[in-house]
N, C-alpha and C positions, 0 to 999 in steps of 0.2 A: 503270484506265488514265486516264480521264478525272478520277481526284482526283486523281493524279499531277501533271497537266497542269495543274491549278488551282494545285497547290501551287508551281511552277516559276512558272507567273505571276504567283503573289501575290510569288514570292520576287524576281522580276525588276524587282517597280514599286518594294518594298522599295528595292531597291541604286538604282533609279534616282535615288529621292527623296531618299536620303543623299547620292549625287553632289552631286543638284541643291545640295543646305541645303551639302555643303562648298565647292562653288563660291561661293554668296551670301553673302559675308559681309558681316557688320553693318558698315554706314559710320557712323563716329563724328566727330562734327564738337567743336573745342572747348567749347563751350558745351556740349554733349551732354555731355563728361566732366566738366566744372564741375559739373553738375549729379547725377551719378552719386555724383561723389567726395563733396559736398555729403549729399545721402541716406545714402550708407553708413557715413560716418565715425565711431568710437563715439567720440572725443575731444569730438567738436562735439556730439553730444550728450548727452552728459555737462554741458557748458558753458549749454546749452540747461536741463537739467536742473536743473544752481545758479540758472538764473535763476528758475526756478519755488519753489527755495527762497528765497531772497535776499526775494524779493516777499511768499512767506510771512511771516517774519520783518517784514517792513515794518510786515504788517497788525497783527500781536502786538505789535509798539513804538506803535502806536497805540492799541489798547486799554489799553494800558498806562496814559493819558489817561484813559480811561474809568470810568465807577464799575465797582464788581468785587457783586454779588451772588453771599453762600455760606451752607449751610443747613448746622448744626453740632447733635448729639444725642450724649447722655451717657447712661451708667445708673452706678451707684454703690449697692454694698449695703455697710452698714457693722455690724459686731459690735454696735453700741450707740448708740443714740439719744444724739440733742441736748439732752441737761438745760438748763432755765432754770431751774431750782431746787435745790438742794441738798439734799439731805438730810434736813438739819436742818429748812431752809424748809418742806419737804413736812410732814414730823411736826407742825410746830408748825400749819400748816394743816390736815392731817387733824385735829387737836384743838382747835379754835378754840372748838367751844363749852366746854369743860372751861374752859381759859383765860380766857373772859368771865364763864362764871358764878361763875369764883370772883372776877373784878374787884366783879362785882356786887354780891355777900355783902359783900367787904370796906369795900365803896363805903356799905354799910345801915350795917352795923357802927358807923362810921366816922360815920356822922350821927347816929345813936341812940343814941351814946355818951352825950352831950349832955344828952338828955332825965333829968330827975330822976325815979328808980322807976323807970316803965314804960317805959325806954329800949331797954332788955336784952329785955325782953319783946319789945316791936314787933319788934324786931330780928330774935330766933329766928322771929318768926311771917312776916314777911316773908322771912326766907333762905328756910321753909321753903316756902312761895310757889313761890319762883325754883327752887329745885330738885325742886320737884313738876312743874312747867310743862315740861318736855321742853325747855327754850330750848338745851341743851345739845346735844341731839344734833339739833335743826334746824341751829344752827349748825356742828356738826360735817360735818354734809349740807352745806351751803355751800362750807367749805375744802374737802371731798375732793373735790368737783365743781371746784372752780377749780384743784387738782392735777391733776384727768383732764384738765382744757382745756388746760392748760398743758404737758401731755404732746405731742414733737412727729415722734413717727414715722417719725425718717430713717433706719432702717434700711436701706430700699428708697429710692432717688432716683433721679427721671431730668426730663434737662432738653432745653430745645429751643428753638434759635435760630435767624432766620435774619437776616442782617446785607447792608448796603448800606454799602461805604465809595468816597470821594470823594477822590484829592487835590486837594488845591487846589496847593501849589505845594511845590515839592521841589527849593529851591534849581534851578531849572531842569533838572536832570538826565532827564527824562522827556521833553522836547521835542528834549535832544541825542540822547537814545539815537533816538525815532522821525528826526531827520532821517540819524544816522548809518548806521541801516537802510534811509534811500532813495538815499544814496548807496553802499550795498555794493549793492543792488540795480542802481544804474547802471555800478557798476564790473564787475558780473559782465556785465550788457549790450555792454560793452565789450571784454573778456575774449572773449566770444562770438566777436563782430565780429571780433579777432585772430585767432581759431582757424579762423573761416570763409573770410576773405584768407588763413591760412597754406596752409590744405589748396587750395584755389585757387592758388596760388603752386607749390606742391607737381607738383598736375597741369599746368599749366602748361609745369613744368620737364620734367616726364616728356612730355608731347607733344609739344613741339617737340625733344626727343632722339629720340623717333618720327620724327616728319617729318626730321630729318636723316639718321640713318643710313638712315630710308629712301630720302631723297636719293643716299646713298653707294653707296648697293646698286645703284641703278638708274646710277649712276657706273662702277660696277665693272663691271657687265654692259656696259656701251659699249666699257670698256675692254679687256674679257677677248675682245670682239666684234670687236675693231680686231686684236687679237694675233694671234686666230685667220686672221684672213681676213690679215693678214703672215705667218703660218705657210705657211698655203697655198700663198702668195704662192711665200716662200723654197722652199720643197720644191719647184714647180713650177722653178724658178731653178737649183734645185740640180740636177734630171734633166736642166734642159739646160745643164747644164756653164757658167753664167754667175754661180753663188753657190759657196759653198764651204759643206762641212760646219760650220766654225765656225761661220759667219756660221748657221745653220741652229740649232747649238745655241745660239746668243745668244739666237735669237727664242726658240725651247723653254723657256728659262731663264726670260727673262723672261713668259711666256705659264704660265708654271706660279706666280709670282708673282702675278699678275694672278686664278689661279687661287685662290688661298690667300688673298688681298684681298678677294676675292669670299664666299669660306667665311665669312670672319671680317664681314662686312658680315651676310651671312646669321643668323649667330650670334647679330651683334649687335643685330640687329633686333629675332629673339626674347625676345632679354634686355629692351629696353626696349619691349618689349609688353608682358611679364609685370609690369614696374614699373607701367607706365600702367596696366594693370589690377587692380592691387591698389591704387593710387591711388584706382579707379570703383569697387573694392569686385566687379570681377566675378572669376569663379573663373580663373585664372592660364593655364588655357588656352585660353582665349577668341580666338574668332579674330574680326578687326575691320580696319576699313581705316580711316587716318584722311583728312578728308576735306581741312585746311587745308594751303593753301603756303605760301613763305616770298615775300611779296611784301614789297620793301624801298624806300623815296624816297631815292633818291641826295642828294636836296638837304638832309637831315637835317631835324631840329625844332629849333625855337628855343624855350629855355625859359627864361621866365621868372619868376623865384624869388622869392618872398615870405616871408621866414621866417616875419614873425609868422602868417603866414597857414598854413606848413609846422607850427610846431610850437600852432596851433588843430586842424587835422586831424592831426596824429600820433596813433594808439593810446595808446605809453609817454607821451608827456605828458597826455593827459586821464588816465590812469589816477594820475599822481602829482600832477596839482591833486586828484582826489579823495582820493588817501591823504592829502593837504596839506590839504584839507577835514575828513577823517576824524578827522585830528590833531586841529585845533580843537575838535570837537565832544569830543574828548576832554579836553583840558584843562578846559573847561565840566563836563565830567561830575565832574571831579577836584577844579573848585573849587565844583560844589554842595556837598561833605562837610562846607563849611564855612560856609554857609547855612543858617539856620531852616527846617524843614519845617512844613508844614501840611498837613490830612486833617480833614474832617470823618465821619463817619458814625452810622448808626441803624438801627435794626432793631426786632425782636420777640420778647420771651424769653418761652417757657412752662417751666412746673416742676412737679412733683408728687413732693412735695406741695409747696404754694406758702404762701409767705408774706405773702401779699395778702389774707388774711380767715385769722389764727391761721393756724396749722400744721394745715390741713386737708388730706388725702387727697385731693385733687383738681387737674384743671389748669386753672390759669389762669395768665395773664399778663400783659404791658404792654410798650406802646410805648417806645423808648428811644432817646438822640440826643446826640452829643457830639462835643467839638472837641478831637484833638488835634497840640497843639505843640512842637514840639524845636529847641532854641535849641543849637548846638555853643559851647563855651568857650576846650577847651585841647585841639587835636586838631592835634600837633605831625606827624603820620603823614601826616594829611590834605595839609598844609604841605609836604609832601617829594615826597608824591604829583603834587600840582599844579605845583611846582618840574622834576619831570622829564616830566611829562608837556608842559611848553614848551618842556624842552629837545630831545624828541622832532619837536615840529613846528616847532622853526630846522633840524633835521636834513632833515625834508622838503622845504624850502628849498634847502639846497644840494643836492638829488640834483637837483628842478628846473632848477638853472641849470646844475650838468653836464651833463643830457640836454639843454639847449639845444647845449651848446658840441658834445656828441658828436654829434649830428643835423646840424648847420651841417656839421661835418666829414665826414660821409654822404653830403649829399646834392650838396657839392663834388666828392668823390671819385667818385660814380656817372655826374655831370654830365660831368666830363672823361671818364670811362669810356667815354659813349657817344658825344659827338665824336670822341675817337680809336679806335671803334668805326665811325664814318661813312666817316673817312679811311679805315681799312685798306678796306671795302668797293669805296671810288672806286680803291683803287690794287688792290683783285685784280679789279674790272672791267675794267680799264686792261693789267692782265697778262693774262686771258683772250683779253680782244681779241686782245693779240700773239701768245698761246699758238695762239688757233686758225688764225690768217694765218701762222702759221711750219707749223703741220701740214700747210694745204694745200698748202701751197710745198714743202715736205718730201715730202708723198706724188707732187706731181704730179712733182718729180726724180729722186722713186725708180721712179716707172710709168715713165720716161723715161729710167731708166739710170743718170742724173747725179750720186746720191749711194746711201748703202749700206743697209742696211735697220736700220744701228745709227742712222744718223741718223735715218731716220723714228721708230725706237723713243725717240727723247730726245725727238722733239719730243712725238709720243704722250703720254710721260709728263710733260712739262712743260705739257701742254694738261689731263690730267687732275688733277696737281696746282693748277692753275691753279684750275681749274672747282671743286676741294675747297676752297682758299682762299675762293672769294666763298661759297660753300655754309656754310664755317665764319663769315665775317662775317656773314652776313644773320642766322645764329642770335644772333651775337653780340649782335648790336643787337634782335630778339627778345626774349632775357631782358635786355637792357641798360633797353632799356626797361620792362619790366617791374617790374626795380629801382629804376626810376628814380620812376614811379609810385608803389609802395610808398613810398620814402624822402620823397616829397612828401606822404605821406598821402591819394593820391588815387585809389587801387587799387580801394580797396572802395566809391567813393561812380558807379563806371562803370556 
């Protein structure tokens, strides 16, 4: 019994404390959803996201500038060596003493021809000399030793480098491409900045749609409040034999309008809560109270316009002097293809086997260092290239001075917008006033007999439409101005 008793209480604080939390609802003020829709938005950061590319890219066009350090390795097995010698060369070096000694015989011969008698003699005794004396196959030993050195073992190769290159100049094309990267990096900057005023614009729109209908709702209920207590009225009227059933169903009729006004305000409210909340990125049935009114200066604003000053802070114009900028650095890219290049570089080559002491099985290597240069001649492409790459940025020229001409027309068109936005305010103020001085004159002739309860019902609704009219100005000049800011370019600098 007493777990019973426990479970009944836990279950009772339960229900209480969801009461409470559905009563409380989160008050949201604009800022509040500025800041929601801001956080949540995956467009915006996405935009956010190009910018951290865009900046990448910047750094990359700047090393671009840079020397470039790269380490390069080979191996290479080949069927057959590198001959420096032929064949033939070889043979006749492996036999080099056969070939001397018989120079040498003939060389005796040849002098001891001469001699009278004992010429022939000396001759035989000295050939045999030279061919007793081994001189032949020492020199033999000589050539075949300078065919082994001369042998150079590439069957197996591997080499190994590593290099430092430098440009020096490149028809300028390396200083367009890095500025052309700090301007996509400021144009994705900018891009941002649009996406962050749209979705701000966005909620904006969706809030003060909140605050109106929920202006009209709490309209509605005054009105559906008035009908009821004339219902009353008439029914009471009608028991005592001083209204007629019609007259009874007129109020009915109209009290079931007022009814269905009221629905459809309800309705509509939820609908533009669930906008505003998927705006803030909260889940769609979220429940919130917003916290702003529509407070409006009968006396209007006075704006004063600066184009050049309009189209320095417009979005689409910084974004097309940079594409205007873009162009340029393109054209430059276009006519470096037709300027000398220069690059120096140097490095370190090992090899094995190397040819830095004979064709020896070992690694060594050397320091290396050189300039190269590229002079263009006849590069008719390049020429065509450059040619429309300027016809491209006259093109960005004249989108500039249309977005001048289209902006001027903008921000005329929103200017007068919200003047005759001020006017209609001053004149449904002006009809309110009368609408509620005719109500109460109205009500106090029908408490007093004098007129019928159709008439209080006209004036009624000529009071509540009245009261919708300033409710619909005030918003009007809300987003008017809104727009109007925007179209000045001075939305996002608030």
């Amino acid at each position: 019994m007493y777990r019973l008793k426990k479970y009944v209480a836990l279950w009772l604080v339960l229900v209480g404390m969801s009461g409470t939390m559905a009563v409380a609802q989160q008050q949201l003020s604009l800022n509040d959803c500025r800041k929601l829709a801001l956080e949540a938005n995956k467009s915006l950061k996405q935009a956010e996201n190009k910018q951290v590319e865009t900046e990448a890219l910047k750094q990359a066009a700047l090393w671009q500038m840079l020397p470039k350090v790269s380490a390069n390795g080979g191996y290479l097995w080949m069927e057959k060596s590198v001959n420096l010698l032929s064949q033939e060369q070889k043979d006749n070096l492996n036999n080099l003493g056969s070939g001397v000694q018989d120079l040498l015989s003939q060389a005796v011969y040849q002098e001891m021809s001469g001699l009278p008698l004992l010429g022939n003699l000396i001759a035989q005794r000295l050939d045999n000399v030279i061919r007793n004396s081994n001189t032949r196959g020492s020199i033999d030993a000589i050539g075949q030793q300078l065919v082994s050195d001369l042998e150079t073992n590439t069957e197996n190769m591997a080499v190994g480098m590593v290099t430092i290159t430098q440009p020096i100049y490149l028809g300028g094309k390396l200083m367009a491409a890095y500025r052309t990267a700090g301007l996509m990096d400021r144009l994705t900057g900018i891009e941002a900045d649009s996406k962050r005023e749209q979705v701000m614009i966005d909620v904006d729109n969706a809030y003060w749609q909140v605050v109106s209908v929920s202006h009209k709702k709490q309209l509605a209920e005054q009105y559906a409040t008035l009908l009821r207590q004339l219902t009353a009225n008439v029914e009471e009227m009608v028991a005592a034999d001083v209204a007629t059933q019609g007259d009874l169903a007129k109020v009915r009729v109209k009290l079931n309008e007022a009814e269905m006004t009221l629905t459809k305000a309800t309705n509509g409210l939820a609908l533009a809560k669930m906008l505003l909340a998927q705006r803030c990125g909260m889940p769609l049935d979220s429940q919130f109270e917003v916290t702003d009114t529509v407070s409006i200066d009968l006396e209007g604003v006075a704006v004063q316009v600066n184009m050049d000053s309009v189209w320095q802070h417009r979005s689409e114009m910084q974004k097309l002097r940079i594409a205007d900028s873009i162009a340029l650095q393109a054209v430059r890219i276009a006519a470096s293809t037709l300027k000398p290049n220069v690059a120096i570089s140097g490095g370190y080559l090992v090899s094995n086997p190397n040819v830095f002491d004979g064709f020896s099985n070992q690694w060594n290597g050397s320091f290396l260092a050189g300039v190269v240069v590229n002079v263009p001649i006849l590069h008719p492409g390049g020429m065509y290239a450059l040619k429309a790459a300027k016809a491209r940025q006259r093109e960005g020229q004249y989108r500039i001075e249309e977005a001048q001409e289209m902006i001027t027309l903008q921000v005329n068109k929103v200017e007068h917008e919200m003047q005759l936005a001020y006017k209609k305010l001053a004149q449904a103020e002006s009809n309110l006033t009368n609408a509620e001085e005719n109500m109460k004159l109205a009500d106090e002739s029908f408490k007093a007999g004098m007129c019928g309860s159709s008439d209080l019902m006209a004036a009624q609704t000529a009071w509540m439409q009245a009261k919708s009219e300033v409710l619909d100005a005030k918003i009007e000049i809300k987003m008017n101005h809104l727009y109007l800011q925007q179209a000045l370019g001075e939305y996002a600098q608030r």
